[in-house]
Backbone as a printed PyTorch tensor [residue, N CA C, xyz], in Angstrom:
tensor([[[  8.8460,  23.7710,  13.0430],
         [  8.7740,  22.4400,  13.6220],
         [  7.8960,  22.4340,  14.8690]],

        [[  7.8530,  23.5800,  15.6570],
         [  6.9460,  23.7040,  16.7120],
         [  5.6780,  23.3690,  16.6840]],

        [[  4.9080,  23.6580,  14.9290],
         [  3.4460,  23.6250,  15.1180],
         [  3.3690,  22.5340,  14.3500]],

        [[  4.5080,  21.3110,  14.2580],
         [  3.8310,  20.2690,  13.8820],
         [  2.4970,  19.4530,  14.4610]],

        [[  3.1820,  19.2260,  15.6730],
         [  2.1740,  18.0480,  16.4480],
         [  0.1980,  18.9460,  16.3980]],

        [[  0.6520,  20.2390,  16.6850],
         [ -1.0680,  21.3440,  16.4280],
         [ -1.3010,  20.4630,  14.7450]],

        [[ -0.3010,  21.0500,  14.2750],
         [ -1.5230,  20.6780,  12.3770],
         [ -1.2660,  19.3620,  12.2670]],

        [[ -0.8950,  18.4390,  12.8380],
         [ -1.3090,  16.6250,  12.5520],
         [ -2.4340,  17.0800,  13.0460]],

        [[ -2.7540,  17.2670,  14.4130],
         [ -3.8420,  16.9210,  15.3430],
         [ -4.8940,  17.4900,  14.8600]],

        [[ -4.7470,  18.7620,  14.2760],
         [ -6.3760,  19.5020,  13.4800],
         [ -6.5780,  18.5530,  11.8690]],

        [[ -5.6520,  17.9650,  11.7950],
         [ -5.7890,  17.5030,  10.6240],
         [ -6.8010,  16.0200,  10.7770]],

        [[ -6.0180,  15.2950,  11.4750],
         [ -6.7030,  14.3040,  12.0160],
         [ -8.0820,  14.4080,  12.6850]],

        [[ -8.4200,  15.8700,  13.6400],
         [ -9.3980,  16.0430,  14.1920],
         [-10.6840,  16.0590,  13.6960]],

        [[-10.2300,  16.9120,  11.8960],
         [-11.3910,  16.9100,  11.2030],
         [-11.7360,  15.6870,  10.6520]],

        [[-10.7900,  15.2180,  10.3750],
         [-10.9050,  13.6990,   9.8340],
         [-11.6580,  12.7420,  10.6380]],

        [[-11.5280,  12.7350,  12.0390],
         [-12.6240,  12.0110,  12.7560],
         [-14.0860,  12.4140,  13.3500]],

        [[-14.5120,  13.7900,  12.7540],
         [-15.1870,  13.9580,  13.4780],
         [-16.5790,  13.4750,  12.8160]],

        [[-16.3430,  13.0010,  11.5010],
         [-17.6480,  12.5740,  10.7110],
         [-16.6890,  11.0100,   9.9670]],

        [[-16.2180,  10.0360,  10.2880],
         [-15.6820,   8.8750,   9.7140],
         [-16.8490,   7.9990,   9.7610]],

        [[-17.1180,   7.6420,   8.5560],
         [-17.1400,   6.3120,   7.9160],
         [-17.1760,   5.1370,   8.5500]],

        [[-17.9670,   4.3210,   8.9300],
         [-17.9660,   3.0290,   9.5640],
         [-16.4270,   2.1210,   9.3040]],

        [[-16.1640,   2.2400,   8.2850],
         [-15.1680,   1.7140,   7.2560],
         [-14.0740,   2.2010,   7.9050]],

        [[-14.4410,   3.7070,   7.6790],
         [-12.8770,   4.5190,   7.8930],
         [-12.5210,   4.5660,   9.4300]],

        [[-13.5210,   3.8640,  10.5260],
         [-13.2550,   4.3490,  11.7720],
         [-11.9960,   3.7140,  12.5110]],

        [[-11.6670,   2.8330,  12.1630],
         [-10.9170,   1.5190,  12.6210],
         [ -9.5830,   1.8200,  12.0630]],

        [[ -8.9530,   2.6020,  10.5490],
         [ -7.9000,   2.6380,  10.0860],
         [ -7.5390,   4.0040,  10.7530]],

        [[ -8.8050,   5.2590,  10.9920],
         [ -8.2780,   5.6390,  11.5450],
         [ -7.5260,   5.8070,  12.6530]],

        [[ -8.2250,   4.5960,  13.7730],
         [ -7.9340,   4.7990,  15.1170],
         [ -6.6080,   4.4240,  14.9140]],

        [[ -6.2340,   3.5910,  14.4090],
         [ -5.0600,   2.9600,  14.1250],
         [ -3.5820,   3.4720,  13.8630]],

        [[ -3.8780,   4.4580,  12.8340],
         [ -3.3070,   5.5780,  12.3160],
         [ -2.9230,   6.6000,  13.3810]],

        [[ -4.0210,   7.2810,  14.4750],
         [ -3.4890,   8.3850,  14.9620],
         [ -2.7440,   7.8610,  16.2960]],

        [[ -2.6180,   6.2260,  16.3020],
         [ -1.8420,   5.5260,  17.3930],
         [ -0.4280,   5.9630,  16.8730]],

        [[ -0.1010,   5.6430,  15.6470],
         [  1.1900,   5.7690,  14.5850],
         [  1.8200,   7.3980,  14.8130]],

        [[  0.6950,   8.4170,  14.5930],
         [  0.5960,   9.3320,  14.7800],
         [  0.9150,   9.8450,  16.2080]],

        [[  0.4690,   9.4920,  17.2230],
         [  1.0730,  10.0580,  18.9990],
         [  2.2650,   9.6390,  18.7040]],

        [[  3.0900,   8.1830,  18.4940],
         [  4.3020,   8.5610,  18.3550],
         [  5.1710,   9.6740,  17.6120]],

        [[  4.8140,  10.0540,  16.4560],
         [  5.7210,  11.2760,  15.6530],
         [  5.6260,  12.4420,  16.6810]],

        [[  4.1110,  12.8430,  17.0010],
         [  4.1000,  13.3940,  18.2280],
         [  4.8740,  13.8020,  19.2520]],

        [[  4.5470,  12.5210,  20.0690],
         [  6.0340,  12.2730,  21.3540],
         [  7.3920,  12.5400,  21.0500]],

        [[  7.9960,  11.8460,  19.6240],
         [  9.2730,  12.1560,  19.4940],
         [  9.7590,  13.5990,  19.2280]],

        [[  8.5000,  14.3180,  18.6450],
         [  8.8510,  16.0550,  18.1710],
         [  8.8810,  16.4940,  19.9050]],

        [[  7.8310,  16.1490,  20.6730],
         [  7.6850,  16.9020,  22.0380],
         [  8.9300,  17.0010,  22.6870]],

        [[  9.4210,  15.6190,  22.7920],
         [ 10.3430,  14.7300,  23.3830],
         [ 11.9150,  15.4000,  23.0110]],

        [[ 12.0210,  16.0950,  21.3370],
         [ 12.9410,  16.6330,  20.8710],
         [ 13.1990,  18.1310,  21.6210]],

        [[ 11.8160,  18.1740,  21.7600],
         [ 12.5550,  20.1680,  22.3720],
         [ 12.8730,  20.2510,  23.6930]],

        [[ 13.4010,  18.9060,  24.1900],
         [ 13.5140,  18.9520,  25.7680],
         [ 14.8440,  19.8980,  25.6460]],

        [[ 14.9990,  20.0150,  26.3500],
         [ 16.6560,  21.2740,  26.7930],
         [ 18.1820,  19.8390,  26.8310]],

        [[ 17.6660,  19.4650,  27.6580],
         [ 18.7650,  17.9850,  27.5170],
         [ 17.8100,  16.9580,  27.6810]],

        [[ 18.8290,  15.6140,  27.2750],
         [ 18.4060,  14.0510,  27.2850],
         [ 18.9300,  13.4400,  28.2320]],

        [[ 18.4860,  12.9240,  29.0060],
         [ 19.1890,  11.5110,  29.4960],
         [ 18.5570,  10.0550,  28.6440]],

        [[ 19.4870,   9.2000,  28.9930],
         [ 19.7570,   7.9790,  28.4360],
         [ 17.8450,   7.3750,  28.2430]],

        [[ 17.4010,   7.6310,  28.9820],
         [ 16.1160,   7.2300,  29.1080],
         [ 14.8450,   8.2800,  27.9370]],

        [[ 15.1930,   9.4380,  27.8840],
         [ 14.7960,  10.0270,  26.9110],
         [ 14.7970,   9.7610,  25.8030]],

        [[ 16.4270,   9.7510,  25.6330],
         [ 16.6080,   9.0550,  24.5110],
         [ 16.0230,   7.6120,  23.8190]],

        [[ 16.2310,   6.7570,  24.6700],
         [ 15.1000,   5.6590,  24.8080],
         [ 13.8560,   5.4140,  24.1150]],

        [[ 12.7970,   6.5540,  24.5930],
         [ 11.5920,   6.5260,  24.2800],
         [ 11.8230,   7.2830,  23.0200]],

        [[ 12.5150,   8.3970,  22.5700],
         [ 12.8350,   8.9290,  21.3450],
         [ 12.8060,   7.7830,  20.1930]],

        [[ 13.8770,   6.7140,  21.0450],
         [ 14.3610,   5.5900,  19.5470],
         [ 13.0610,   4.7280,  19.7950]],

        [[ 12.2930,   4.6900,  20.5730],
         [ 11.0260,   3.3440,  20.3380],
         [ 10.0660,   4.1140,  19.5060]],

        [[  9.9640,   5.2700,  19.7190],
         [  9.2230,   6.3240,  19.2630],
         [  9.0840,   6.5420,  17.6630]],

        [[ 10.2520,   6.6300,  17.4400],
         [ 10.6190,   6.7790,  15.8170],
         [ 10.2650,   5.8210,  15.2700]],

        [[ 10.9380,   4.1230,  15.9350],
         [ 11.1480,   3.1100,  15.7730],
         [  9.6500,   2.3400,  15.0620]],

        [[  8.5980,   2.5600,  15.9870],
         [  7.3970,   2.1890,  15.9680],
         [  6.9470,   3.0310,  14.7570]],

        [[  6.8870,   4.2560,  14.2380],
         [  6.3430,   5.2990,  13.8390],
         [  7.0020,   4.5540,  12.4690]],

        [[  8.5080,   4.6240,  12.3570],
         [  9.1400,   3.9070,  10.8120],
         [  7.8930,   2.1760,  10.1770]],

        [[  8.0980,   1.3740,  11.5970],
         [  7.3320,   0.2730,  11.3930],
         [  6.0710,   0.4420,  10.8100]],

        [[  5.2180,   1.3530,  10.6010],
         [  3.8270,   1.0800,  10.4530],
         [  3.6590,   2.5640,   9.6350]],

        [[  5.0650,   3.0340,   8.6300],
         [  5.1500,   4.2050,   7.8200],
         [  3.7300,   3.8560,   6.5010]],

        [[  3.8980,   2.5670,   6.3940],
         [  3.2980,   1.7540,   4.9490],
         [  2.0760,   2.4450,   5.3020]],

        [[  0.8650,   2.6840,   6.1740],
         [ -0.0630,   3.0130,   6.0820],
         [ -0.1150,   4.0580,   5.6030]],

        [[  0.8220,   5.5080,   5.5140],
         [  0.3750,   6.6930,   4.9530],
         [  0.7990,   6.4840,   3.8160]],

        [[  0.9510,   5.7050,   2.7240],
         [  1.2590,   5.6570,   1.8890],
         [ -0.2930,   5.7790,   0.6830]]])
């Protein structure tokens, strides 16, 4: 689970480094969707939570569930 957020980000990295006029815009879009899964994995290996952690955890997910339809 540690080297998630590394292989999104090389994954995505290659993916933008030659996009498509077309493709530039869904991507940007996408790796917005993407910093959240991000944040919430980072956000998970804290040692403890406070109420506010938790917080950004549930907007985190929250947002990331909302806009799942694109990797489809």
């Amino acid at each position: 689970m540690k080297e998630l957020g590394r292989v999104i980000i090389l994954v995505f990295m290659e993916t933008l480094l030659n996009p498509s006029a077309r493709q530039s815009i869904p991507i940007r879009q996408d790796l917005l969707h993407i910093k959240n899964l991000v944040y919430f994995h980072l956000m998970a290996q804290y040692g403890y939570h406070t109420k506010a952690t938790i917080v950004y955890m549930e907007n985190d997910v929250e947002e990331f569930h909302h806009h799942i339809d694109v990797f489809s």
